[in-house]
N, C-alpha and C positions, 0 to 999 in steps of 0.2 A: 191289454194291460190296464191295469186301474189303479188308482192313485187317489190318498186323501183327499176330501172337499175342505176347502178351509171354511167352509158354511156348518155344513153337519156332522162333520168329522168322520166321515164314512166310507169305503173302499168303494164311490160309485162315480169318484171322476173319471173320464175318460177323453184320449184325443178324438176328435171327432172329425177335422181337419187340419190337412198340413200340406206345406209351400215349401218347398228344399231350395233353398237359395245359396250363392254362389262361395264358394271358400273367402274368408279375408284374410290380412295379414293375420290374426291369430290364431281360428278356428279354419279346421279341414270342413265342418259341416256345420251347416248355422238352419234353423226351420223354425218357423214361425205356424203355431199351431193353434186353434182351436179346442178348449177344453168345456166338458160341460159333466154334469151330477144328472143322473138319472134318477138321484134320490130327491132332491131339492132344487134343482133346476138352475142351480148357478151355474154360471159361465162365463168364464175370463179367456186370455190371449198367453199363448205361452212360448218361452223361446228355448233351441233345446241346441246350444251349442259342443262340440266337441272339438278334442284339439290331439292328434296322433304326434304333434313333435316332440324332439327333446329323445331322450334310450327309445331303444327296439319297443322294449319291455311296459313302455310309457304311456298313456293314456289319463285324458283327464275329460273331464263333459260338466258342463252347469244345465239347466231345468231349472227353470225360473218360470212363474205364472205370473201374473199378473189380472187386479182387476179394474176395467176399463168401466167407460162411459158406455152406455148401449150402443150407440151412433159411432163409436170406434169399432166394438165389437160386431157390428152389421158393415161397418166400412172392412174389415178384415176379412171377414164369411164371404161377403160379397165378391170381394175379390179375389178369395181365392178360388169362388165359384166360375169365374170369369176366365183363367188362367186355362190355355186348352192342356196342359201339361205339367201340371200342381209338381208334383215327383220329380221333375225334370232340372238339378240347378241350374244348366244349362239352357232353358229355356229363355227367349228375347223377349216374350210379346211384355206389353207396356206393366205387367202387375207385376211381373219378375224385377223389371229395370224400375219402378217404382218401390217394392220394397225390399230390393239387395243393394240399394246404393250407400256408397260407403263415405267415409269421410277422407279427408286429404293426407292421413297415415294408411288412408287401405284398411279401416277399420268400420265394419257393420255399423250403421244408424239406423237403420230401417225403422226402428220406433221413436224417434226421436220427434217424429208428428206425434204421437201417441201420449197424453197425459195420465200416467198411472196412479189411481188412489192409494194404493198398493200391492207388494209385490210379494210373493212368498216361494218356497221350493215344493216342485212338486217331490213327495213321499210315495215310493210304491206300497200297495197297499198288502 
């Protein structure tokens, strides 16, 4: 799947990596992703939440990107290179329980280390 670059406005973003981390009070599925342009070479951090409550019939999900500092964006890659089971939300090892930790509502901060320049929605293309 591909999605707008907000660089060249082109159908050549794409996820490249992703870290499935654990439900919070809001969201059934929250993933911290790695996006990059095969046209232009940009690359931000993106998070792709979703939330099944509320009617049967009910669904709702944000996609959000975000463009970082390089040294965040290498701190993120890196760790989810590190992670023996990226896929896994269920998984313990220290990258999971470092970036699924929540705040004291039970709600995702995982980027809350994270300074964003800014932030846009990913568009599929």
């Amino acid at each position: 799947m591909s999605f707008l670059c907000p660089t060249c406005s082109q159908p050549h973003l794409k996820i490249t990596a992703v870290l499935e981390l654990p439900s919070d009070s809001r969201s059934d599925e929250i993933a911290l992703q790695i996006v990059k342009c095969a046209r232009c070479g940009f690359a931000g951090i993106a998070v792709y939440e979703e939330s099944r409550r509320g009617a049967l019939d009910s669904q709702s999900f944000d996609h959000t990107a975000y463009e970082v500092a390089s040294a965040a964006l290498a701190r993120v890659s890196e760790d989810i290179a590190r992670c023996p089971d990226p896929r896994n939300p269920h998984c313990t090892c220290d990258v999971h329980r470092f970036w699924g930790r929540k705040n004291e509502w039970g709600r995702w901060n995982g980027l809350d280390s994270l300074m964003s320049a800014s932030s846009f929605p990913l568009l599929r293309a």
